[in-house]
N, C-alpha and C positions, 0 to 999 in steps of 0.2 A: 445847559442840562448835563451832569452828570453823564460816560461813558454807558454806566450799568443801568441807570434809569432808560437808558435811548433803546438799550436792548429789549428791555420791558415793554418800553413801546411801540419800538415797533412789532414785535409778537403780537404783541393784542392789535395791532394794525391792520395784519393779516389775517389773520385769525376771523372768521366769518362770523363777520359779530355773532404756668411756668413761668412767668420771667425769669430772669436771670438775676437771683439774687444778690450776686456778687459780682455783678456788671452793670451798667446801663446798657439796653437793647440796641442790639448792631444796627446800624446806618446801612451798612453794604451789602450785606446778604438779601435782605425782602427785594432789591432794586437790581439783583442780576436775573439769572435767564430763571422764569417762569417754573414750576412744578406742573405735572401731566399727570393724567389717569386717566385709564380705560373701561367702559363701565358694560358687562356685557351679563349675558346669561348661559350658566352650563347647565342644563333640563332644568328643574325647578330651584335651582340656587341665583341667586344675587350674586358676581364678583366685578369685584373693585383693582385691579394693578395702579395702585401708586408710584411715581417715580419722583425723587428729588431732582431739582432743576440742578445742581451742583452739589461736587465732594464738599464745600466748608456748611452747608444747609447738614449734613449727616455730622458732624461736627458739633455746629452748634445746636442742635437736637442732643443730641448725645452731654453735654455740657448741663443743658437745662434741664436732665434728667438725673443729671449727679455722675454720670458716665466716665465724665473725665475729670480729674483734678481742678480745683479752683483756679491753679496758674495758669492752665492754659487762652485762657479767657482775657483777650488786651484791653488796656483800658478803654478803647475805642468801643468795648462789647464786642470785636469781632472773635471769632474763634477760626482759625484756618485749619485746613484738615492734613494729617499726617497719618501715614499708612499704618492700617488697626484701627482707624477708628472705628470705623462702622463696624468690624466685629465685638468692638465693645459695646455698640448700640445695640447690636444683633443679640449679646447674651444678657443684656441689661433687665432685672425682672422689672422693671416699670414700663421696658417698651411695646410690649403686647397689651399693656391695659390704657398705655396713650392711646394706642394703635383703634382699641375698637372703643374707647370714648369719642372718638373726633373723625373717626367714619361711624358713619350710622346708616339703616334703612329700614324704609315703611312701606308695609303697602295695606291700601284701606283702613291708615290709622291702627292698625299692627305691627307695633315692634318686630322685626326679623331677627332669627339669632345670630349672632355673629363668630368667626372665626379668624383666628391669622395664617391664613395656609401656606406663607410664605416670606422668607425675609435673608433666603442664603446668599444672595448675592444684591447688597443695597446700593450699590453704586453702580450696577446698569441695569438691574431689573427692579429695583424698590421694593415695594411688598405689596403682597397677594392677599385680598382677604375676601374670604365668603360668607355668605348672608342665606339663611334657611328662612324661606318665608312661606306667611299659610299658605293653602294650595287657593287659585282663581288667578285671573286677567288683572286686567289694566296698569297703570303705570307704576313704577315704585319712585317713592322720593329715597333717595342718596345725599346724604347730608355729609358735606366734607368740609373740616375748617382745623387740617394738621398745619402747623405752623403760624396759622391767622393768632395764635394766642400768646405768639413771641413777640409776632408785630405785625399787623395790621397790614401793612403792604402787602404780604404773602398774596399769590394766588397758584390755583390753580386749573389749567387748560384741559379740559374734562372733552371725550370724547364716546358715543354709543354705537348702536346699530343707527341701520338707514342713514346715517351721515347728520344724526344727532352732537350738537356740541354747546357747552356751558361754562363758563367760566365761574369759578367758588371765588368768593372774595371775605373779608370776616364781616361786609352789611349783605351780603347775599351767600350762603353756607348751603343752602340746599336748590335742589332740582330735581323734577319729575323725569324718568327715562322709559319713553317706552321699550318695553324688552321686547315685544310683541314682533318688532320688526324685526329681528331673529331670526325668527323663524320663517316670518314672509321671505326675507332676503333669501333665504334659504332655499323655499320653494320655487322662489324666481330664478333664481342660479342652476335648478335640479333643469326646471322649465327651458330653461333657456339651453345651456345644453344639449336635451333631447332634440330640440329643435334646431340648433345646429348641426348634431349627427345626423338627423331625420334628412337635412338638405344636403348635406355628403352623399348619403347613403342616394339619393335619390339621383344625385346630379350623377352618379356613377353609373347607375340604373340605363342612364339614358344614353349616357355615354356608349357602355356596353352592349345597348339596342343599334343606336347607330353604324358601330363596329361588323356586329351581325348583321345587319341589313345592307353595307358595301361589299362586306365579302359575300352575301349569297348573289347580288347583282353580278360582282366581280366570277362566281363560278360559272353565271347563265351565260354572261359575255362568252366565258373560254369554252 
């Protein structure tokens, strides 16, 4: 097996359970380290942080967009990354409309609207997008399939609140998330807290009783 395949798998081991015109599709990129995204809620919005698994993924993204030169592109289809690329991707006007074709979200079978609120730095923070959805409960689907249309291998290791996780593959693109547990987590953490100052505060209490209750013994002695 392959070095870059072993890395793929074992990620997903652990893990709790465009082409390219003027190339054939890279062999070596879908089979290094995995693509990640964060799927959470800021008050009533949907956001998504994507991050690339590796610099030559921003690269060859950038290539299949017309970003870089035809030459760069080896026969093999790989494309290796050289510094500037990803600013070329970053100002590319095709890559905000890849961006919010291939992340999507629903909730209740309503389209949310989308945004790219972020893309300044693609090589350790990837991009940011948010999603305006009607107002109400329950879960939303997050449909993610960036790079599955280069080549099939792609994945990515998708994580939410309460210790939600899903892997996007291009036969499995979407996933429900509850956001709901957001805000639980939230009140549990508020909860939880008080209740550990509440037993500081108490166990001092007592402390402090005890203290006074030696020394008034200790004055009746003397």
């Amino acid at each position: 097996m392959p070095p870059r395949l072993l890395v793929l798998a074992a990620a997903l081991a652990v893990w709790p359970v465009l082409s390219l015109a003027s190339a054939p599709a890279a062999d070596a990129h879908p089979f290094g380290p995995p693509q990640t995204a964060e799927v959470s809620a800021d008050g009533d919005r949907v956001v998504v942080q994507w991050r690339f698994g590796a610099t030559d993924d921003i690269s060859y993204l950038a290539a299949a967009l017309g970003a870089l030169p035809p030459e760069r592109v080896l026969l093999d289809g790989v494309v290796l990354y050289e510094d500037g690329d990803d600013e070329r991707l970053r100002t590319d006007a095709a890559f905000d409309d890849y961006l919010l074709q291939h992340v999507t979200a629903t909730r209740a079978g309503e389209p949310c609207t989308g945004e790219v609120a972020g893309t300044d730095d693609l090589v350790d923070q990837g991009v940011r997008l948010g999603f305006a959805c009607a107002a109400g409960s329950g879960a939303v689907d997050v449909t993610i399939d960036l790079l599955t249309d280069l080549h099939p291998a792609y994945r990515t290791l998708a994580t939410g609140p309460g210790g939600q996780r899903a892997v996007y593959a291009a036969d499995d693109p979407r996933h429900a998330w509850d956001l709901d547990l957001a805000a639980a987590g939230g009140d549990d953490l508020r909860t939880s807290a008080v209740l550990q100052l509440g037993g500081v505060l108490g166990g001092l209490a007592v402390l402090g009783a005890l203290v006074a209750a030696g020394l008034a013994r200790h004055r009746r002695r003397a």
